[in-house]
N, C-alpha and C positions, 0 to 999 in steps of 0.2 A: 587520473583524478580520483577520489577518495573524499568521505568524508568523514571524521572520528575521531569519537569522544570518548579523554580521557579524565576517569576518577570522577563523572557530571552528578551531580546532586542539585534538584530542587524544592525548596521549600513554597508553599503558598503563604503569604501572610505571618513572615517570621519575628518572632518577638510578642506576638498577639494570641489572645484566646483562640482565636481561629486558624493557629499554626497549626498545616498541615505537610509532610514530609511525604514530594509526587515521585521521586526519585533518589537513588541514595547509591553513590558511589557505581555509575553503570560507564562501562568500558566496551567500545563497538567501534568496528569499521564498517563500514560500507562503500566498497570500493564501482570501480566501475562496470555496468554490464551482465550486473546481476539482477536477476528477480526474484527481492524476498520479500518475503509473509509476516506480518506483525499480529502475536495474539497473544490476548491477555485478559482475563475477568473485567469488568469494570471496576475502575480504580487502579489498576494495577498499573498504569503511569505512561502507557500508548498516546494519548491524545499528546498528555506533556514533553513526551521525548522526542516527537517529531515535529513540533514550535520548535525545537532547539537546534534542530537542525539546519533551518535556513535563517537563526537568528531572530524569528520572535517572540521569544522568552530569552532571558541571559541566564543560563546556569547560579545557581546559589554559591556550586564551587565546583571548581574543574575544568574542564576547558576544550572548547570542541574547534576544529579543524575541517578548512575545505582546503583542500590543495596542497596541504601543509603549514598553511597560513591560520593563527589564530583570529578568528572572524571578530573576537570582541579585541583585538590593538587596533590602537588609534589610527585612524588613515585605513582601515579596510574600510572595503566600500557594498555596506546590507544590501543597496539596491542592484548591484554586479549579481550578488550571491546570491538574492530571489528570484534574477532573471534566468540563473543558472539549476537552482535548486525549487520545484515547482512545487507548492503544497493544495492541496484541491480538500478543503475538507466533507465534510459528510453533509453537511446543510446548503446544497449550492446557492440558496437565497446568499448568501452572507457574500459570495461575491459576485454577484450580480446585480448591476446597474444601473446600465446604458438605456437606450429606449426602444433599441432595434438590438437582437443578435450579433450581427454582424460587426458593429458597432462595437459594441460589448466586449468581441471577442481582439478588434481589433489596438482595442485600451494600452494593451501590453506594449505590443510592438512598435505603436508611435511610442511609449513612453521611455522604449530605449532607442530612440533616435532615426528611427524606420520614416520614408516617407507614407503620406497616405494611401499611395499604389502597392508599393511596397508589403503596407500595414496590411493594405488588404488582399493581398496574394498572401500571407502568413496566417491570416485568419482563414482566409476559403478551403486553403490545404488543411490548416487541423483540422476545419468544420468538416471534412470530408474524411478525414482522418477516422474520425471517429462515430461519421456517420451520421450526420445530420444533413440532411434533406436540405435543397439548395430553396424551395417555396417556403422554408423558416429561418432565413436571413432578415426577412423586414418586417419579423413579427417580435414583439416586445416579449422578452427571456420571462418575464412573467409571467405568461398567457399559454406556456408551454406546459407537456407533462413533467410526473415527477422524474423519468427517464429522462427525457432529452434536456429540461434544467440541468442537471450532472453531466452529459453531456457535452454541453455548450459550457459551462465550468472548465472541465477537464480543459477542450479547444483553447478556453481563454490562459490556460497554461501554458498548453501544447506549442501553442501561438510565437511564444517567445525563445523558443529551441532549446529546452532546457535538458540538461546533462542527466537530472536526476528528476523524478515527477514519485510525488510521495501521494498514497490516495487514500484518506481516511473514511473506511465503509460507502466504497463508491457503491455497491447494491444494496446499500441499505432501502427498504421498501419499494423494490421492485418485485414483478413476479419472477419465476423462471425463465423464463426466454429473456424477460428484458437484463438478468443478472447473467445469463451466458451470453449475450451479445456486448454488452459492454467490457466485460472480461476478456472476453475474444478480441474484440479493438484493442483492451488495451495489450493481452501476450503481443498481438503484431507489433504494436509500436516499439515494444522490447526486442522481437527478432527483427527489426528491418530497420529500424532508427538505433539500435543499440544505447537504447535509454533508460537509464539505471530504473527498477520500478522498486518503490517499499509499499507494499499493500496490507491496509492495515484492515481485518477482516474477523466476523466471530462468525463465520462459515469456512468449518473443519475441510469439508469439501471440497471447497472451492479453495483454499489455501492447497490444497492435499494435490492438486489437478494443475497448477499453472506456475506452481513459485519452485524456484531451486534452493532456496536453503529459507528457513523458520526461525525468527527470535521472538521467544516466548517469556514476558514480563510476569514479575509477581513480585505484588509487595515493593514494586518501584527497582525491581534489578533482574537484570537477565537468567532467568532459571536455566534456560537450554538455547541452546544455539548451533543451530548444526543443518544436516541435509532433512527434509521431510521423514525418509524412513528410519533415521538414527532417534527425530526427534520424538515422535508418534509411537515408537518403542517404548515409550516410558509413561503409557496410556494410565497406568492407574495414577501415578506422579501428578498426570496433568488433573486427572478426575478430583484431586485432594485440592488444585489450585479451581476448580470450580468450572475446569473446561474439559476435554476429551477427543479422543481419536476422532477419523470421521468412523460410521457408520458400518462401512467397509472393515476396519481392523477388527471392529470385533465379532463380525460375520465367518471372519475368516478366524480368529482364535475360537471361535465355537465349534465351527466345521473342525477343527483341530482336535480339541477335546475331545471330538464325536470319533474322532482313528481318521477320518481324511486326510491325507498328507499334503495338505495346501501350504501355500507360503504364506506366512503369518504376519511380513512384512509390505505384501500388498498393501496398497492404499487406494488403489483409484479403481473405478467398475471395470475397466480395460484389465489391469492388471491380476483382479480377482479374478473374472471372466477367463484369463489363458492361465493362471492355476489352477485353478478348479477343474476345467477341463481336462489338463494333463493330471490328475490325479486320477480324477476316473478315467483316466486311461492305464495310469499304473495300477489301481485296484481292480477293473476287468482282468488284464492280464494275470 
């Protein structure tokens, strides 16, 4: 299964003063089983390109693909495609509206044809999935924190068994702990469910630690696209697009400078951590 868009271009508000151009000629697969990192300045057409992928925007021009099937011919079916392709975006209010959790979470899976026991054996495993506490099933998704709203989001996706779960600034305003535990929920669901994840994220770090390959927007079209440390090489590239390595790459190009012979392609405190070390061990010696 795959999903991918060829020659997509979208416009906002075309023909009007307020035409604005969110994307322009972008070419991508994303096939199955992968976990990539989506990052991109603000503006640079992240939010728009992944509406487009389970079909809530229709491309301006070009044409996107699930399974090899063109999603906008007649006779495809959006609501197959959404059950398959999961989008969770960054405000979980937006899809939250039941009156209990559990409820909430159960929405999905009656709506593709699940009985109610059913529905709700699909809800109790994401909720559990992702870590939500079994004494906030009968509590209204409103009443919760900004953590476990995202959370129960996520479940109400998860819910439905979907192929691909697309997540737009899942840690957006949590602290540390609550942005590695959610993170951590979701790499398992990637190694044990084998579910496509696209993470779309403006923490260098956290993309740098979890995702197997990086497409990086600008100006509405893929600037780089490749593994974490081919992408992250090209640190002053991104610093010109208004983003940058994590923190790590350029710890490690200073130590370099300085005559340390560390690996420059480091990217994660693990990886720095056992360069570094062998280095001062080759410079004792």
């Amino acid at each position: 299964m795959s999903i991918e868009l060829k020659d997509v271009s979208y416009v906002y508000s075309p023909g009007t003063a307020y035409e604005m151009r969110a994307l322009n000629g972008v070419n991508l697969t994303i096939p199955d089983n992968q976990f990539i990192g989506m990052i991109g300045h603000t503006g640079s057409g992240k939010s728009t390109l992944i509406q487009l992928f389970n079909g809530l925007l229709r491309p301006t021009k070009g044409q996107v693909f699930y399974n090899g099937k063109n999603i906008w011919e007649e006779g495809f079916s959006k609501k197959d495609l959404r059950s398959q392709v999961g989008l969770v975006f960054q405000y979980p209010e937006y899809q939250l509206f039941e009156t209990d959790v559990l409820k909430d979470v159960c929405f999905g899976p009656k709506n593709q044809g699940l009985s109610e026991e059913e529905a709700r054996q699909c809800a109790t495993e994401a909720l559990e999935h992702v870590g939500v506490s079994k004494e906030l099933f009968g509590k209204s998704p409103f009443e919760l924190s900004g953590g476990q709203k995202k959370r129960v989001a996520i479940a109400g996706v998860l819910a439905m068994n979907p192929k691909f779960l697309i997540l737009d600034e899942p840690t957006a305003g949590l602290d540390p702990r609550g942005r590695d535990e959610i993170l951590q929920r979701i790499a398992a669901l990637h190694r044990t469910r084998g579910i496509t994840i696209v993470l779309v994220s403006h923490s260098m770090e956290d993309i740098a630690q979890y995702v197997q390959r990086i497409i990086v927007l600008n100006k509405g079209q893929a600037a780089f696209d490749g593994a974490p440390k081919q992408v992250f090489s090209h640190y002053r590239e991104l610093e010109q697009m208004g983003l940058a390595a994590p923190q790590i790459a350029y710890v490690m190009h200073d130590l370099k400078d300085r005559g340390l012979p560390v690996d420059v392609e480091a990217i994660t405190v693990e990886e720095a951590k056992d360069s570094i070390l062998k280095a001062l061990r080759e410079v004792r010696l």
